[in-house]
MIDONU-965916 format. One line per field, with one value per residue (C-alpha): residue number from 0; residue in one letter; y, z, x. Coordinates in steps of 0.02 Angstrom, whole numbers, plus 32768, in hexadecimal, padded with zeros to 4 digits. Each point is the difference from the previous one (the first is absolute). Example, Ala and Ser with C-alpha at 12.3 -4.5 7.8 and 13.67 -1.06 7.14 Angstrom:
2
seq = [0	1]
type = [a	s]
Y = [7F1F	80AC]
Z = [8186	7FDF]
X = [8267	8045]
This chain:
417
seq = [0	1	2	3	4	5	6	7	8	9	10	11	12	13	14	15	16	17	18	19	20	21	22	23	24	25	26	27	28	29	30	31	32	33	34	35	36	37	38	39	40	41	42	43	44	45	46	47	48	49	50	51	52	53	54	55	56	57	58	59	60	61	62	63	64	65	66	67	68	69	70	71	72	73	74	75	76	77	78	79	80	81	82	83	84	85	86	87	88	89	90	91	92	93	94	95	96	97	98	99	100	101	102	103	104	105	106	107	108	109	110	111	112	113	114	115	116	117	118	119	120	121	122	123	124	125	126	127	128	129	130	131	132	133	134	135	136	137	138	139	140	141	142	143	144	145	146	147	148	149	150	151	152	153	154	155	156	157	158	159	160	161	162	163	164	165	166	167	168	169	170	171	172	173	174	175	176	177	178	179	180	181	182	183	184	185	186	187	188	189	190	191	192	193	194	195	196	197	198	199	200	201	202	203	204	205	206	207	208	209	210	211	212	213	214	215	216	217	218	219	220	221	222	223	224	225	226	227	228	229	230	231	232	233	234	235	236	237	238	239	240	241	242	243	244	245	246	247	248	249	250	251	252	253	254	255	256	257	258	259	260	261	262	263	264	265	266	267	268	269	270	271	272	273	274	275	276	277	278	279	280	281	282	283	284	285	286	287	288	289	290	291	292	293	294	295	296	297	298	299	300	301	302	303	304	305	306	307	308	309	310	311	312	313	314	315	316	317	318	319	320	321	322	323	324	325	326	327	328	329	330	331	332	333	334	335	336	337	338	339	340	341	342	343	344	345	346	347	348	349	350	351	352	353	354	355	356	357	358	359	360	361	362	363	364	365	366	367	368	369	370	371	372	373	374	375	376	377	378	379	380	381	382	383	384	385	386	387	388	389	390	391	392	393	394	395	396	397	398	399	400	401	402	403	404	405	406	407	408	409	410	411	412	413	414	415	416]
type = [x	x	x	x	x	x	x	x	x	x	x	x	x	x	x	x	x	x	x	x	x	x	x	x	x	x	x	x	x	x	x	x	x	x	x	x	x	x	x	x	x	x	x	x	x	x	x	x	x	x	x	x	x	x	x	x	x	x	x	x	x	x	x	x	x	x	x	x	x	x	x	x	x	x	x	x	x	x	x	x	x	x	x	x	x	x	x	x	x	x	x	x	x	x	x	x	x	x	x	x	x	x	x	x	x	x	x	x	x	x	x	x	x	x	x	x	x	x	x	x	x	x	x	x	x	x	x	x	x	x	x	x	x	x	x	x	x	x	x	x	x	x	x	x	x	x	x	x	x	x	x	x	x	x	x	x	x	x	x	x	x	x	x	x	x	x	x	x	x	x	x	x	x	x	x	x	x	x	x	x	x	x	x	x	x	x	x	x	x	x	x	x	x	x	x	x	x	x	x	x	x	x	x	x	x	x	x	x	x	x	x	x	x	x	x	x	x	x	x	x	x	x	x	x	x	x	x	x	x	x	x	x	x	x	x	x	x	x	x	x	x	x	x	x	x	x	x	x	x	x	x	x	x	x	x	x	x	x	x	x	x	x	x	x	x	x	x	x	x	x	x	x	x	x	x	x	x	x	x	x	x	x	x	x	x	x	x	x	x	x	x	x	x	x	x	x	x	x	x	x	x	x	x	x	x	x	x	x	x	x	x	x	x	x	x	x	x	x	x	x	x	x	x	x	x	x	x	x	x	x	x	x	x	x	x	x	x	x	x	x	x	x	x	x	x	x	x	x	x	x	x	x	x	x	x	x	x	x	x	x	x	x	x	x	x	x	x	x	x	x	x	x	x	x	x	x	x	x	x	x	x	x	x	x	x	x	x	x	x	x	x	x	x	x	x	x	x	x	x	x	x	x	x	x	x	x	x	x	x	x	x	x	x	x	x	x	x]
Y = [4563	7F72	7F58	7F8B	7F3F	7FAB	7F55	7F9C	7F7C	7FD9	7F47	7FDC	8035	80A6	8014	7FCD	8074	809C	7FD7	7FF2	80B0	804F	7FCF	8040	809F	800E	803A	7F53	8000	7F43	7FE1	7F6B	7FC7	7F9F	803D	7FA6	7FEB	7F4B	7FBD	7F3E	802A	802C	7FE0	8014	7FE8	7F54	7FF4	7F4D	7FD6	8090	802E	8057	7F91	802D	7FE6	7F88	7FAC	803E	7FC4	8065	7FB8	8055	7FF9	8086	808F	8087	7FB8	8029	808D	804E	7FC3	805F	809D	7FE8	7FDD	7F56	7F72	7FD0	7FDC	7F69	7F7F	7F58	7F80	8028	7F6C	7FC9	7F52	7FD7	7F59	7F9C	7F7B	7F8B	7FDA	7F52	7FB4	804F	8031	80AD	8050	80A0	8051	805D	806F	8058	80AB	800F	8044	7F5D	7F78	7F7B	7FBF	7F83	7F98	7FEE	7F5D	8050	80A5	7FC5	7FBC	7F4F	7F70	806A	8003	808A	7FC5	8027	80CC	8007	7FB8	80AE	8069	8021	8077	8061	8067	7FBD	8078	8059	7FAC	7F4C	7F98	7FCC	7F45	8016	803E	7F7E	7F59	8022	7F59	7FA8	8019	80B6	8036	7FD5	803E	8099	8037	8003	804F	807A	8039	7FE6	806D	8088	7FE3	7FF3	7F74	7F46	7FFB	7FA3	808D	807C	8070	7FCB	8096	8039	7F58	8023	80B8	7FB4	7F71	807D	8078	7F5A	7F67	802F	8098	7F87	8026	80C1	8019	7F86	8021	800F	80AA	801E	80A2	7FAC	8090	800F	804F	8099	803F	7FCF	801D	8066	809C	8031	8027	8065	8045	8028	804D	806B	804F	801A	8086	7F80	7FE7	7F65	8010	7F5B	7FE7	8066	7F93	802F	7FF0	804C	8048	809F	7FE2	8094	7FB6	7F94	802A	8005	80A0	7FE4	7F90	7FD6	7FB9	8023	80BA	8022	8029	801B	803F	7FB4	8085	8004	7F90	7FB3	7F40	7F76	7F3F	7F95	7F8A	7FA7	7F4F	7FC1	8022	80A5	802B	7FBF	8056	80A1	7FF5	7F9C	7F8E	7FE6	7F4B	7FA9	7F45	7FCF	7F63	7FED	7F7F	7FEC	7FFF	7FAD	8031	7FCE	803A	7FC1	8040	7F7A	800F	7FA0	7F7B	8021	7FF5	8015	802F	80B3	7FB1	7F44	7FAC	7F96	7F69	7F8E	8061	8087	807D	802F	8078	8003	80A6	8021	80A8	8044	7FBE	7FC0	7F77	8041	7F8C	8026	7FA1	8034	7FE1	8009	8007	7F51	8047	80AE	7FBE	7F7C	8015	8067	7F97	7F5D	8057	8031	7F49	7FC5	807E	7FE2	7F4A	8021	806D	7F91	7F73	805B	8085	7F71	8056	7FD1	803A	8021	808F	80B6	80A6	8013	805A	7FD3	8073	7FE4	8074	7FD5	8076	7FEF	7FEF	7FF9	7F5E	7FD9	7FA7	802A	803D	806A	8048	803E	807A	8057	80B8	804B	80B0	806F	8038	805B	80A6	8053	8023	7F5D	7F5E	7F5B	7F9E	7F62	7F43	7FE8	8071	7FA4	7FF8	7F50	7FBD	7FB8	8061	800F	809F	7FF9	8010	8097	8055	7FEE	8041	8096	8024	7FEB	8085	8070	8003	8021	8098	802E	7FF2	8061	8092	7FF3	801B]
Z = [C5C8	8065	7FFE	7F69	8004	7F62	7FE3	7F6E	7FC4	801C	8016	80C0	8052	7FC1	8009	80C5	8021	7FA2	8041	80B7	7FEE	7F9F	80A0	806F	7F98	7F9F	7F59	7F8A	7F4D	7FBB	7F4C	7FB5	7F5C	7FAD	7FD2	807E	80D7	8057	7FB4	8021	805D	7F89	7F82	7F39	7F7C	7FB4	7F46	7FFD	8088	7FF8	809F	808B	8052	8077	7FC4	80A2	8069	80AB	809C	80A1	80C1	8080	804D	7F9A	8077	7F86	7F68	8042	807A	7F2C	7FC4	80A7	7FCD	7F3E	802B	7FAF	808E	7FEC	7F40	804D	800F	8046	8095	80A1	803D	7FB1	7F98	7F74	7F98	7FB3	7F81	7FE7	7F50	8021	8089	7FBB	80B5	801F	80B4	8047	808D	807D	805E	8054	8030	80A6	802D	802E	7F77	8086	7F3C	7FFD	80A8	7F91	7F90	7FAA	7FD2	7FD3	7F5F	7FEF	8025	807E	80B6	8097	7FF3	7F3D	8029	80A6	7F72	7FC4	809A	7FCC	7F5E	8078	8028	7F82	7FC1	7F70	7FB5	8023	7F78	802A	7FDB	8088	808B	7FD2	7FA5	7F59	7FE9	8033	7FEC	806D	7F8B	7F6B	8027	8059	8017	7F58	7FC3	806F	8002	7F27	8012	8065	7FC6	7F60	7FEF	8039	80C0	7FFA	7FD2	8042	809A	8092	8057	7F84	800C	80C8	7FF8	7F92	8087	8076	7FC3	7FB2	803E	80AA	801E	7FEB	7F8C	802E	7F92	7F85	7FAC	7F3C	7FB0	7F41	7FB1	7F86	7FB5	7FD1	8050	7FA3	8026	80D4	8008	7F85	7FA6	80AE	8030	7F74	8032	80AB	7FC4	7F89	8096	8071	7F7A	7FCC	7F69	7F8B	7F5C	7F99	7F51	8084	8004	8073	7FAC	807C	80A2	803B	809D	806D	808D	8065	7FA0	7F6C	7FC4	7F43	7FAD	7F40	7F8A	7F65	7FC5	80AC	8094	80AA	807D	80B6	808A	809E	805F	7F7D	7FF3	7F84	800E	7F7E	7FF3	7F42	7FDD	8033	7F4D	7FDD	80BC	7FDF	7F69	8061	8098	7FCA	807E	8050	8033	7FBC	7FD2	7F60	7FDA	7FE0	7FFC	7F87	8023	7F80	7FED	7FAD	8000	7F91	7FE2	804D	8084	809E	804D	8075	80AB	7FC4	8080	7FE5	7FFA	7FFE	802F	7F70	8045	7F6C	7F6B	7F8F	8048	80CB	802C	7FA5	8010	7FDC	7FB7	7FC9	7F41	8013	802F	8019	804A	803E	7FF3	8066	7FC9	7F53	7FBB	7FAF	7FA0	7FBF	7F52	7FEC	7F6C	803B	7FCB	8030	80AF	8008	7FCF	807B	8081	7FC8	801E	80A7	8030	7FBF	8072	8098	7FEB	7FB4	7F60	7F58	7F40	7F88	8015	8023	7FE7	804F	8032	8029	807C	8010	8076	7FD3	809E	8072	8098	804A	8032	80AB	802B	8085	7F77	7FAB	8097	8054	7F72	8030	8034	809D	7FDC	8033	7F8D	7FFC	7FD2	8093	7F9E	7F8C	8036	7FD4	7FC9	7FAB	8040	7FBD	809E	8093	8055	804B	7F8C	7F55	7F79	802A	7FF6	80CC	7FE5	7F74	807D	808C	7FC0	7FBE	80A6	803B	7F87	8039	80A1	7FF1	7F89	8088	808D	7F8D	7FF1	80C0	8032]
X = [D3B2	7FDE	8078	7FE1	8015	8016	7FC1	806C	7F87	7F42	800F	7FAC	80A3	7FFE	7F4A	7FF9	8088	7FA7	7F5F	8046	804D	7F70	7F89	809A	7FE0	80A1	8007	8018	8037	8006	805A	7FE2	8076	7F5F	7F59	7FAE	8000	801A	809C	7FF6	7F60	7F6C	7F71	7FED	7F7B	801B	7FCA	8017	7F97	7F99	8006	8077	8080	808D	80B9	8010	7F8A	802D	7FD9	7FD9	7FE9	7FAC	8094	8054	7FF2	806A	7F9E	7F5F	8019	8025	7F71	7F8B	8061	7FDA	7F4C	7FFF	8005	7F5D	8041	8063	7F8E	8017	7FA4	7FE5	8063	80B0	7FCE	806B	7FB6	808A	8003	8085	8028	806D	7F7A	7F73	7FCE	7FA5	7FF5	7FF9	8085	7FA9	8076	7F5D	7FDA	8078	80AF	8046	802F	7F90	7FD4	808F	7FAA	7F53	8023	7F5C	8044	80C4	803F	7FC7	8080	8063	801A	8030	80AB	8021	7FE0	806A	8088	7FF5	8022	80B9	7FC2	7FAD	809D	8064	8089	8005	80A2	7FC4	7FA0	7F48	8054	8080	7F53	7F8C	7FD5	7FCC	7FA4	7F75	7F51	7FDD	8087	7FC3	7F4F	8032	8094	803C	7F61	8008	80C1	8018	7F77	804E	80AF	7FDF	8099	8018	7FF2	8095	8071	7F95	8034	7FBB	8012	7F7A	7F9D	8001	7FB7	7F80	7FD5	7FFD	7F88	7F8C	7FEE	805F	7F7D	7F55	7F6A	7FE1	80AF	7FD4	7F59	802D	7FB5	7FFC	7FF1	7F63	7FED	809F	80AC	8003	7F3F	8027	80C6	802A	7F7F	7FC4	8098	8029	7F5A	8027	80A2	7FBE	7F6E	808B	805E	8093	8027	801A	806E	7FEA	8092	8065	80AC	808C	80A3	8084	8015	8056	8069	803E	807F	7F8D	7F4F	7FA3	7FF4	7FB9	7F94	801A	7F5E	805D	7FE3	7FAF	8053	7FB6	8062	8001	7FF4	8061	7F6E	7FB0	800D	8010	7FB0	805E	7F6F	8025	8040	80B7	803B	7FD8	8026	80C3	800B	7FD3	8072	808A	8052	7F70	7FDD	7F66	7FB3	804E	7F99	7F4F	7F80	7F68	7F3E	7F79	7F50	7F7E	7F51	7F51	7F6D	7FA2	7F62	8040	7F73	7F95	805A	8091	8088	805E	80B2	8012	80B2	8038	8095	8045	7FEB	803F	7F7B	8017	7F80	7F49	7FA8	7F4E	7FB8	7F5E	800F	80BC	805F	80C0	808E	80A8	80B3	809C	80A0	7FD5	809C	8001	7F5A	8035	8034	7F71	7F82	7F7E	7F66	805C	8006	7F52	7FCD	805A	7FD6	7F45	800E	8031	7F71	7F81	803E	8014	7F4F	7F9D	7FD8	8008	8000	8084	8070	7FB9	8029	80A6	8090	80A9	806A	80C0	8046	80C6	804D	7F70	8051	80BB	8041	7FE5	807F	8080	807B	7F94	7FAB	8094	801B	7F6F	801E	7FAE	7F8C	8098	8081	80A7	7F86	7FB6	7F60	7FF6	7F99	7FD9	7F55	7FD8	7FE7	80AE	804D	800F	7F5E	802C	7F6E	7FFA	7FC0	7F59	7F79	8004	80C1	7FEC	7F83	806F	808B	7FA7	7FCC	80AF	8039	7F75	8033	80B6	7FB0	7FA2	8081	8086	7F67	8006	80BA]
């Protein structure tokens, strides 16, 4: 009977990794704990609004190399859509100045010398300011690297790296903050051109990998929860789902690829993120205007990042935490409010929905991240998955991907030796 790899968790770590051995022609079977693939990472029929919405509005770049190397092998890149050049329209709440920051189409960030295509107000100087993030290490704060003032930081950088950190730059890491500026702003426009799953993460990230999986001979077990495992010496030798038990052959392998909680409470002593910060979203039934830009950055107000879809209008809020226990219909009022000043709409409230993700992502800050694991463990046939490992990136799908990939290949290397 040929070697068997076992996939804990369909969330986009565990899915990359299955789908990267499925195509190596391994023999894949995925068990998800919930009824449903995608974890953080996926799409569901709204009743309120009527219409399917994602659980997050995520981001991709073109720049995301593991992200959508997964999406080629899914069949779904062409799902991602976004402009052929990387343009990102702003609008500042507090000036009431709109502009757009055009990073171009080319591998160099030659951007910052066009007073055209840079934020307005700023000059060449203010962006060499931020050369010491670049390689920034992990254990420093991104307010020890750079100046966190001015006007490119309010407009830009702090957009940007609340975005990816998903905390106050401030006390973010700026070893994290750096990878990001590296593999952004630092890379030009070919890296930076946003791309949106519009019709929605599960139908291009999610299903047709599933899909895939299924064609290929794996299997995927959904309300399949794994309680304990079975160690032998240096390996796992069983797997526990309650009354079922599956034993783990001599060169069959296990990918861990579930959140930080439920991963502690199956190895214990192993070393994971223990705090967590909140995302808000909020999406209404709405028709966006005419023209009306994909993803528009919001500086100034409650919202940050304005997305358009085909019937919807859906924002996002990082750091959320200070909203998590808000009245839900004073939030979407307020929320609303926002969106009709910065997409130049108007009309009472619309259908809505209100997203709180409470543990959405670990806290990037230097603390936090250096409790991230690597993939390898103390078992010889055990590894690791999830943004939360230590991918040297925030949590971010790109991280997820990557790290699934990184499993993968230690599967594959182990197969090999």
């Amino acid at each position: 009977m040929p070697n068997i790899v076992h996939i804990i968790g369909a969330g986009i770590s565990g899915l990359s990794a299955a789908v990267r051995l499925a195509n190596a022609g391994y023999q894949v079977q995925v068990h998800e704990a919930t009824q449903t693939a995608g974890g953080r990472c996926r799409s569901y029929f709204d009743t309120a609004t009527n219409l399917t919405i994602d659980n997050g509005n995520h981001l991709l770049l073109s720049g995301n190399r593991h992200a959508l190397a997964y999406a080629r092998a899914i069949g779904t890149e062409a799902g991602l859509i976004g402009p052929k050049r990387a343009r990102f329209p702003f609008v500042d709440f507090t000036s009431g100045q709109r502009w757009q920051l055009d990073l171009g189409d080319g591998r160099l960030p030659t951007w910052v010398f066009d007073e055209g295509r840079r934020v307005p107000d700023t000059g060449l100087l203010d962006y060499l300011k931020l050369s010491p993030i670049i390689w920034a290490g992990a254990d420093k704060l991104v307010g020890d690297a750079i100046p966190c003032e001015g006007t490119l930081y309010r407009r830009l950088v702090q957009p940007l790296l609340l975005a990816a950190l998903n905390c106050d730059p401030l006390e973010g890491s700026a070893g994290l903050a750096g990878a990001i500026v590296r593999e952004t702003l630092l890379a030009g426009g070919q890296a930076c051109r946003p791309l949106i799953a519009r019709d929605g993460l599960s139908a291009v990230l999610v299903e047709p990998a599933v899909e895939l999986l299924k064609k290929k001979g794996a299997t995927v077990r959904f309300g399949h929860e794994l309680r304990e495992f079975k160690m032998s010496t240096d390996r796992i030798s069983e797997l526990k789902f309650g009354d079922d038990a599956i034993a783990v052959g001599p060169g069959d392998t296990v990918v861990l690829a579930v959140p930080p909680r439920p991963a502690a409470a199956l190895m214990p002593g192993l070393k994971t993120p223990t705090k967590f910060r909140a995302i808000v979203n909020a999406h209404f039934r709405f028709d966006p205007p005419p023209g009306a830009p994909a993803i528009l950055g919001v500086v100034g107000g409650l919202v940050e990042w304005l997305f358009a879809f085909p019937q919807r209008l859906s924002v996002t809020i990082s750091n959320g935490d200070r909203l998590v226990d808000m009245p839900r219909e004073e939030l979407a009022q307020a929320i609303w409010r926002d969106v009709c000043k910065a997409g130049g709409v108007a009309g009472a409230l619309p259908p809505w929905q209100v997203v709180r993700e409470r543990r959405a992502t670990f806290e990037a800050t230097p603390e936090q991240n250096a409790l991230r694991p690597g993939p390898v463990t103390a078992y010889k046939n055990l590894f690791l998955a999830g943004d939360w490992t230590a991918t040297g990136l925030p949590a971010t799908i790109e991280g997820s991907v990557r790290s699934g990939d990184r499993a993968a290949d230690l599967v594959l290397a182990r197969q090999r030796a």
